[in-house]
C-alpha positions as CSV (number, residue, x, y, z in Angstrom):
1,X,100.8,122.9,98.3
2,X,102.0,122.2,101.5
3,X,105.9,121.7,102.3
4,X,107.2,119.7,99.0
5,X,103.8,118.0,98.5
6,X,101.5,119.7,95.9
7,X,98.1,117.6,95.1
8,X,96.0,118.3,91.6
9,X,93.1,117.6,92.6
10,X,90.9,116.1,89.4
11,X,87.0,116.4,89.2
12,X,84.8,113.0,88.4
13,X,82.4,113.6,86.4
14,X,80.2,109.6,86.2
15,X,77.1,109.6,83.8
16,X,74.7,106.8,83.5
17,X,77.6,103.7,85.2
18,X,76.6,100.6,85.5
19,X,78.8,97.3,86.1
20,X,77.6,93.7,86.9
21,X,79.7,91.1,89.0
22,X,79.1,87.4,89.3
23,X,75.9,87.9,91.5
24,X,74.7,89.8,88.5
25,X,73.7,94.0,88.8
26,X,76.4,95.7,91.3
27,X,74.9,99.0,90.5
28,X,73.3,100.9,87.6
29,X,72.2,104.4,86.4
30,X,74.5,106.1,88.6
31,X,75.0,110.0,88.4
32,X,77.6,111.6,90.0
33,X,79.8,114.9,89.6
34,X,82.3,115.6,92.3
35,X,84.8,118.8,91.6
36,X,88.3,119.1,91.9
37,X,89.3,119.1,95.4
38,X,86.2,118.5,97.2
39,X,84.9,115.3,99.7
40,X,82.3,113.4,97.7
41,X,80.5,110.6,100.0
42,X,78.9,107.5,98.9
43,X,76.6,106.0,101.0
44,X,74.7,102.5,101.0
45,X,74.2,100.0,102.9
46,X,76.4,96.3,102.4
47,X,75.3,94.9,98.6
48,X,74.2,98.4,97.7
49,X,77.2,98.5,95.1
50,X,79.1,101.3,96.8
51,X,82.7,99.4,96.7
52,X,82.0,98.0,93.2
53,X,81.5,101.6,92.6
54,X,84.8,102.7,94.1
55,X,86.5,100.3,92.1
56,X,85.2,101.5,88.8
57,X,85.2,105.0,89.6
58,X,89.7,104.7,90.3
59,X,89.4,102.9,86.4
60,X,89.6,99.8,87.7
61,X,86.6,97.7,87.2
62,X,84.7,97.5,83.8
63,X,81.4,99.0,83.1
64,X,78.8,97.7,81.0
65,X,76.8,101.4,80.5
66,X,77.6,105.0,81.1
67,X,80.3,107.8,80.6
68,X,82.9,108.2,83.2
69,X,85.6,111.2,82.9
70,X,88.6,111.7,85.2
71,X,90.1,114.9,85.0
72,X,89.3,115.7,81.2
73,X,90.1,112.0,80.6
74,X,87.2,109.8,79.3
75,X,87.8,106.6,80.9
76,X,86.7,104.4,77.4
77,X,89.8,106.5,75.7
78,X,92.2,106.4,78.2
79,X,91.7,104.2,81.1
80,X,95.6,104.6,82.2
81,X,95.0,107.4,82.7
82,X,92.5,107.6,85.3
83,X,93.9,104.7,87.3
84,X,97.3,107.2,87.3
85,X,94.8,109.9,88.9
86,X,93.3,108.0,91.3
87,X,94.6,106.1,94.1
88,X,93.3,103.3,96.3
89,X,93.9,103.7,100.5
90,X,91.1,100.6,101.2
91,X,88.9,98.5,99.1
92,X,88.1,95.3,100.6
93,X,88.2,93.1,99.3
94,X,91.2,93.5,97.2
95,X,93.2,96.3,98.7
96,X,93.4,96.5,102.7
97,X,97.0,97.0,104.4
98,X,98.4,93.7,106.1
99,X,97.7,93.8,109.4
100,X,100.7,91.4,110.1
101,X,103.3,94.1,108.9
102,X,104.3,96.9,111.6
103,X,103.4,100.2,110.2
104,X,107.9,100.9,109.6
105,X,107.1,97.8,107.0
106,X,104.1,99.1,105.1
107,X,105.6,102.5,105.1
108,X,108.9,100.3,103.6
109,X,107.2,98.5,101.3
110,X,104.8,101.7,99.6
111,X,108.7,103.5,98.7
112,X,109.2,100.5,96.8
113,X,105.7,100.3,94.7
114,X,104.3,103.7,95.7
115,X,105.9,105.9,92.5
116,X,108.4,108.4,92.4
117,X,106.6,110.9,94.6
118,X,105.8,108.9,97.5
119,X,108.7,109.1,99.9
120,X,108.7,109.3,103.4
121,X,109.3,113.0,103.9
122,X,105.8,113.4,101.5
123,X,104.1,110.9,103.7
124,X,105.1,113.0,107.2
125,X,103.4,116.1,105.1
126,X,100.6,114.3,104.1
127,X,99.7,113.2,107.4
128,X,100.5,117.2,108.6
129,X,97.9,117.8,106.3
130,X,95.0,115.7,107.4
131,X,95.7,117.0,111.4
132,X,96.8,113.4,112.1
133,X,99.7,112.3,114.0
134,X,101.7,109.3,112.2
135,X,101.5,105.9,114.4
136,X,104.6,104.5,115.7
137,X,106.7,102.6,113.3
138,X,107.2,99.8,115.8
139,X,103.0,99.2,115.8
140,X,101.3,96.3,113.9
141,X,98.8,97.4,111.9
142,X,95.9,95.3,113.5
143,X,97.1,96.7,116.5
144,X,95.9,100.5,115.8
145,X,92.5,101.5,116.5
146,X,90.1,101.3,113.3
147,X,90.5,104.8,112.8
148,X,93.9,105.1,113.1
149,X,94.6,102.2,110.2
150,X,92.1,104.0,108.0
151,X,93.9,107.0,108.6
152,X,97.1,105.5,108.2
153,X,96.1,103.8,104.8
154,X,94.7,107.3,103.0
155,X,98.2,108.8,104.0
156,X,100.1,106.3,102.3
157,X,97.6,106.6,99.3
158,X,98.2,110.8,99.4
159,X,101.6,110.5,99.9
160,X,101.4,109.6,96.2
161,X,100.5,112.8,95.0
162,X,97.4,111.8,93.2
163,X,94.4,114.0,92.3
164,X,92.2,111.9,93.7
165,X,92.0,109.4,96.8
166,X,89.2,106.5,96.7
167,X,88.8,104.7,100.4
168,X,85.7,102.3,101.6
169,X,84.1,101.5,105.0
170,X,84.6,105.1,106.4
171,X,83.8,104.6,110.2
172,X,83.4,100.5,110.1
173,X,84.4,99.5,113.9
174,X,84.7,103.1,115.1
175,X,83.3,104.8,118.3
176,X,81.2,108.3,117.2
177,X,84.2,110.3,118.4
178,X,86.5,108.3,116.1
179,X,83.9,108.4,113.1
180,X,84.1,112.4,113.4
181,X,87.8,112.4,113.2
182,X,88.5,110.2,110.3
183,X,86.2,112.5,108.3
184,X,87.7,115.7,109.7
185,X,91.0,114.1,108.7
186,X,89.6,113.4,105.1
187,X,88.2,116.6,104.6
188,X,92.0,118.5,105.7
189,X,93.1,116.5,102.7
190,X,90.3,118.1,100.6
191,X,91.3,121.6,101.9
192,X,95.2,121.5,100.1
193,X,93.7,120.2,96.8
194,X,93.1,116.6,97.0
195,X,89.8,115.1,95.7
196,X,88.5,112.3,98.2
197,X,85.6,110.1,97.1
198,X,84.7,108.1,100.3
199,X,82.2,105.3,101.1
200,X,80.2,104.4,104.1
201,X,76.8,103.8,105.4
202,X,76.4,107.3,106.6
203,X,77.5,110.5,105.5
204,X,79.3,112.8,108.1
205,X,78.1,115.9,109.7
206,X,79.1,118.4,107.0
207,X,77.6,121.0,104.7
208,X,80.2,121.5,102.1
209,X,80.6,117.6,100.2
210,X,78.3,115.7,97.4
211,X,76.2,112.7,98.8
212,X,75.4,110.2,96.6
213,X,72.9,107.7,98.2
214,X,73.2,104.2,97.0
215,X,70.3,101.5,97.2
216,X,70.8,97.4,96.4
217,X,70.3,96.9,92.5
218,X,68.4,93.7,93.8
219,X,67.8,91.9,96.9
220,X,71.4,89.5,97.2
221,X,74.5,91.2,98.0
222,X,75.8,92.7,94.8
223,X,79.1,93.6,96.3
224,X,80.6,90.4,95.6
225,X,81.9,91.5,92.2
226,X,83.3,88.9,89.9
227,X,86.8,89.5,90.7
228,X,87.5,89.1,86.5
229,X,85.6,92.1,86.2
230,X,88.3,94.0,88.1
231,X,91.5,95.1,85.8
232,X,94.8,93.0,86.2
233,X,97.0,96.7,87.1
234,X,94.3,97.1,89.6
């Protein structure tokens, strides 16, 4: 807990997951345990499957094999209830911040749809939290540096209070230096309780996180998932 902001984190536990999308496998006999409150890293190249597997890790794309449990929840018996656990700060496609909107409007627009524990007073802690210093209202989101939007977007996701965080593309357009910070940042988050399940090409410098190395299904680019296969309250 930190100020007014407490997060739960939740542990993932994912047993044998597969999903298809249109281009047929996105990924299959997938493993993975990540505890409560601990950075979890996927990493694989583009068509590797690691978004499609963001998506159906937050309970919000439909798998075809496999066991998947969200905080004691099994996802085949209660799928609310792991998409109430976990929330999205970037999956593109499908959920990336407008980059027309100044950062006063996003922030505006999550009080309206971002649930009764996201105000803006959590979102100034949650940034706290991660080290990171909120950008000026006044900005427009494609204006701030990669790292600062992907920053920006996990704060607004925290803010919500979940027990886990899901956020793709970790370090896409970044410098080194920036790459560094942006995990640093996400691992903060991990230190008051959050779990953070992250994807990129390649894991970051540190000892203390699970690594789970994606590799394509097949040789086309299986990350174009069939966007039926995600759920409608996605």
């Amino acid at each position: 807990m930190i100020g007014r902001v407490t997060w739960v984190g939740v542990d993932v536990v994912a047993d044998n997951l597969a999903a298809r999308g249109s281009s047929g496998c996105a990924f299959e006999n997938v493993d993975l345990e990540v505890a409560a409150g601990r950075l979890a890293v996927i990493v694989g190249s583009a068509g590797s499957g690691r978004t499609s597997l963001l998506w159906a890790l937050s309970g919000r794309m439909r798998l075809v094999t496999g066991r998947l449990v969200v905080g004691g929840h099994r996802y085949d018996e209660d799928p609310g209830a792991t998409q109430d656990a976990v929330a999205i700060a970037r999956l593109d496609p499908g959920c990336v911040l407008d980059p027309w909107l100044r950062v006063e409007e996003v922030i505006a627009e999550r009080t309206l749809i971002g649930g009764p524990r996201f105000t803006e007073s959590a979102l100034a802690t949650t940034f706290a939290a991660m080290g990171a210093a909120a950008p000026a209202g006044q900005r427009l989101v494609g204006e701030l540096a990669p790292g600062e939007a992907l920053v920006l977007a996990v704060a607004l996701a925290a803010a919500q209070q979940p027990g886990a965080v899901v956020v793709d593309d970790v370090g896409a357009g970044c410098t080194s230096s920036e790459t560094r910070w942006v995990w640093e940042c996400l691992r903060a988050l991990t230190f008051h309780g959050c779990t953070v399940i992250a994807a990129a090409t390649a894991p970051p410098p540190f000892d203390d996180i699970t690594v789970l190395t994606l590799t394509p299904p097949h040789p086309t680019d299986a990350r174009a998932a069939d966007r039926s296969d995600l759920q409608e309250n996605a």
